[in-house]
N, C-alpha and C positions, 0 to 999 in steps of 0.2 A: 215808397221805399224809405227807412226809416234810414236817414243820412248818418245816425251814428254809428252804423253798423258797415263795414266795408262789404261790397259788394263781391273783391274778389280778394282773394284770399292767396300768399304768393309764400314759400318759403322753398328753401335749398337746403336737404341735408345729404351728406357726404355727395354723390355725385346726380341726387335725385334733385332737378326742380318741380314743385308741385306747385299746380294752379288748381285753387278750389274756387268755384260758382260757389257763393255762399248769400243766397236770400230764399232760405228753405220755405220763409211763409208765403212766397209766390212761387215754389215748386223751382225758383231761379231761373226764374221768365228774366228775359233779357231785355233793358232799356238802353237806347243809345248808349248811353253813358258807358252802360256795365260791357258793351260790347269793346270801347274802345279802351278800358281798365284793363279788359283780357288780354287786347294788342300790346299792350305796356309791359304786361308782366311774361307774355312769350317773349317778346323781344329781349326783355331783362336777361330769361334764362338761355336765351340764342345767344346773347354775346358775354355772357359769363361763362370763363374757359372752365370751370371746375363741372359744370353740367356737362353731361352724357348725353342725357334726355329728358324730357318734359312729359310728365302727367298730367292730365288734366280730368277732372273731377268735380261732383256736385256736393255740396252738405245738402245732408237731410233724406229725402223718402224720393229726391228727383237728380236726374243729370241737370235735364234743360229741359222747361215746358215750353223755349222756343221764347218767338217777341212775347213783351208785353202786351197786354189786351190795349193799353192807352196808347203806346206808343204805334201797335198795330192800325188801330182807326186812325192816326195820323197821317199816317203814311194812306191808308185807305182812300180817306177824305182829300188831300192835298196832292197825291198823286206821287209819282218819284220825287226825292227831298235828298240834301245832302247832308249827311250824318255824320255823328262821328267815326262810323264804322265803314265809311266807305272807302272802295279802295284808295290806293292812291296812285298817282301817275303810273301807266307801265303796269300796273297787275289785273290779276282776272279779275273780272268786272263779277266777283261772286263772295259772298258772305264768308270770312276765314277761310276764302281761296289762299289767301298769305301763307297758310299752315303745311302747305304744298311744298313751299321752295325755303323752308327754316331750315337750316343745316342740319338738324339735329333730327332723333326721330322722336315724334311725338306721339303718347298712349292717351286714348280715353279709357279712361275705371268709370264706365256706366254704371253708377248706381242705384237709377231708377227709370223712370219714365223720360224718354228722348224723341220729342213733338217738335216739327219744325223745324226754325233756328235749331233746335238741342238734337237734332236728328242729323242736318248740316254737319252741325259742330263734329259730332260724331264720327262721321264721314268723310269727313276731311283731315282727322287724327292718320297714322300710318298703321296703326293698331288697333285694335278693338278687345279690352277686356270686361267683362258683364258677369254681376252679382244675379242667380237667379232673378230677382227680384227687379231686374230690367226690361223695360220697353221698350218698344223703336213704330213711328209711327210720322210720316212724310207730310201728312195733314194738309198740304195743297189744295185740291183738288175738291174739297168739303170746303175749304174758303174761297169758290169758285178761280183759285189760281192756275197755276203752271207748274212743271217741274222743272222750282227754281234755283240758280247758285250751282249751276252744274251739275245738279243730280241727277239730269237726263244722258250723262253723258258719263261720269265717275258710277252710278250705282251700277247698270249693265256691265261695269269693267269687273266689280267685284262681287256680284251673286248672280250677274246672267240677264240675256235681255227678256227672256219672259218674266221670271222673278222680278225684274224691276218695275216693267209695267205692271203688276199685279199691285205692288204695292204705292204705285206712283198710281193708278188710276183709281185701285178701291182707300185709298188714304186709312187700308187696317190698319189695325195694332197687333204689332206678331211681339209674343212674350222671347225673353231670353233663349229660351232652347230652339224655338225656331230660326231663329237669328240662328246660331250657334249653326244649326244644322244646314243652311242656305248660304254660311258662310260669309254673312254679313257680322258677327263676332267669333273672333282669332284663338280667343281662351272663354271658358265660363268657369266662374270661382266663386267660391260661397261668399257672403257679401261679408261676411266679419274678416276674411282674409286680401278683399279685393284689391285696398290701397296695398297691402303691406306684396302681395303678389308680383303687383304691374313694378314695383319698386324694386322687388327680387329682381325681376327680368333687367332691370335697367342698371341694378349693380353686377350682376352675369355680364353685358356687355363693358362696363366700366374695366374689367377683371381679365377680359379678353380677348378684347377688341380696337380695332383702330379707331381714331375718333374721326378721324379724314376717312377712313374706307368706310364708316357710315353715312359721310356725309355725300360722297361722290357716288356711292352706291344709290343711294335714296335720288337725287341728282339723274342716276341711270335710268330707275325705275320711269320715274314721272314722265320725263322726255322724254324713254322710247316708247312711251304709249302710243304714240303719235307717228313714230316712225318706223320705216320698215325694216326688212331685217337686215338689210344691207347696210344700211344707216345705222343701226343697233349695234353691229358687229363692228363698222368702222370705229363707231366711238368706242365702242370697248378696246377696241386696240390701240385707239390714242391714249384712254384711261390709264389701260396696261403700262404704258410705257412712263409714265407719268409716277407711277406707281412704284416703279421699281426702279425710278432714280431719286426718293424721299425715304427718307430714312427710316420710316415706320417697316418698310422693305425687311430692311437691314433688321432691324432690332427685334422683326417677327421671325426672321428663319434665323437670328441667335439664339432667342430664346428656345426655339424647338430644339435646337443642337443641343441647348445646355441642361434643357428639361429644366425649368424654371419659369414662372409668369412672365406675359410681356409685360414693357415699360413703356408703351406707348406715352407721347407727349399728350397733353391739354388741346383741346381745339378752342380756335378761336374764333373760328368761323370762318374764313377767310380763302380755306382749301388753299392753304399757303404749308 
C-alpha cells in the first residue's frame, strides 16, 4: 500500500459523515491497519453530535475485496493473531461487530464488488444501498473456511435461512439486483447518484427525526432479536416511558400542533 495515500478517507458535511475505503488499486482489500483506520473514523463520526449518520463507502470500481491476500496468509500461516482490528473487551468477538451497537445508523453505498471482509462490512452496516454495478459474494467456504464474524447467524435474520446457506455454502457472486430482490440490499441506485442518494436519506432523517429515537430504536432492533416477545414488548414499554419524559417528546407533538419542522437537539451519544 503506497503509505502516501490514506487508506480511509473520513469527512462531515452538514449532518453526513462519510467513510471512504479509498486503496482502489487493491479493489480496498483490507490490511490490519486499514481495518483499525476505519474504527477511528466511525468512532469520530459516533461521538460528533452534528452527525446523523454514517456512510460508508469504497473509491473506485469496489466496496471491499475483503482482507488483504498478505495479510490473509498471515493469519493463515500463524493461526488466530491479535490485530488491530480485534475486538476489544466486552464486544462480539466478530469483524465490525462494533458497527451493531454505534448509536447512529449506519449506510453502506456499495459500489462495487463486496468479497469477504467487504461482504462483512457490508452486513453489518443497518442499510444497504447498491449501484447496479455491485457484488456481494461471502467467499468462505472456497478458502476452505466457515461462516465467519456472525454471518451464520445475522445473514438468515435478513434474506432467510435457505438464501443464506445457498450463498454461505456455494461462496457465489449474486450481482446487485439479485441482492436487491432477496433483500439483501435496501435501495438500488444508479452508481452516479449513489453517494449523493444514501446522503439524501440521511438529511430526510436530519430534517425529521429524533436523533435519540434513532438511536434507542436501532438499540431495540438488535437486542430484540434475541429475545421473545414478551421481553420485546416489556422493553418497549420501558422505552415508551423514557420517551415521553425527554423533551424530544415535547418538541415532536409541538411541532405537529404548529405545522413547522422539528427541532430536535444534537445527539451525543449518550441516549441522555
Amino acid at each position: 500500500m503506497d503509505s502516501s495515500e490514506p487508506a480511509i478517507v473520513y469527512d462531515l458535511e452538514d449532518s453526513v459523515a462519510r467513510v471512504r475505503l479509498d486503496r482502489p488499486g487493491k479493489l480496498n482489500a483490507f490490511t490490519f491497519a486499514m481495518i483499525d483506520a476505519l474504527r477511528v473514523a466511525i468512532e469520530t463520526a459516533a461521538t460528533d453530535e452534528r452527525a446523523v449518520a454514517i456512510v460508508v463507502t469504497g473509491t473506485g470500481r469496489a466496496f471491499s475485496a475483503g482482507l488483504d491476500a498478505s495479510d490473509l496468509a498471515r493469519s493463515a500461516e500463524g493461526g488466530p493473531i491479535d490485530t488491530p482490528g480485534s475486538p476489544q473487551p466486552g464486544e462480539l468477538p466478530a469483524l465490525f461487530g462494533y458497527l451493531l451497537r454505534v448509536e447512529k445508523p449506519v449506510i453502506a453505498a456499495v459500489n462495487g464488488v463486496a468479497a469477504g471482509g467487504g461482504f462483512v462490512l457490508a452486513m453489518m452496516c443497518d442499510l444497504r444501498f447498491a449501484s447496479p454495478e455491485a457484488s456481494f459474494t461471502t467467499v468462505f467456504s472456497r478458502r476452505g473456511l466457515i461462516a465467519e464474524h456472525g454471518t451464520s447467524w445475522l445473514l438468515p435474520r435478513l434474506i432467510g435461512t435457505s438464501r443464506a446457506l445457498d450463498l454461505l455454502w456455494s461462496s457465489r457472486r449474486i450481482d446487485a439486483a439479485e441482492a436487491f430482490r432477496v433483500g439483501l440490499v435496501d435501495r438500488l441506485v444508479p452508481g452516479e447518484q449513489l453517494l449523493d442518494e444514501a446522503s439524501r436519506y440521511v438529511r430526510e432523517l436530519a430534517a425529521n427525526v429524533s436523533r435519540r429515537s434513532l438511536a434507542v430504536v436501532k438499540a431495540q432492533v438488535y437486542e430484540g432479536l434475541s429475545w421473545s416477545l414478551e421481553e420485546a414488548c416489556r422493553d418497549a414499554d420501558r422505552c415508551m416511558r423514557e420517551a415521553l419524559a425527554h423533551a424530544d417528546a415535547k418538541e415532536g407533538t409541538a411541532s405537529f400542533l404548529e405545522r413547522r419542522p422539528p427541532r430536535f437537539a444534537r445527539w451525543k451519544g449518550d441516549q441522555t
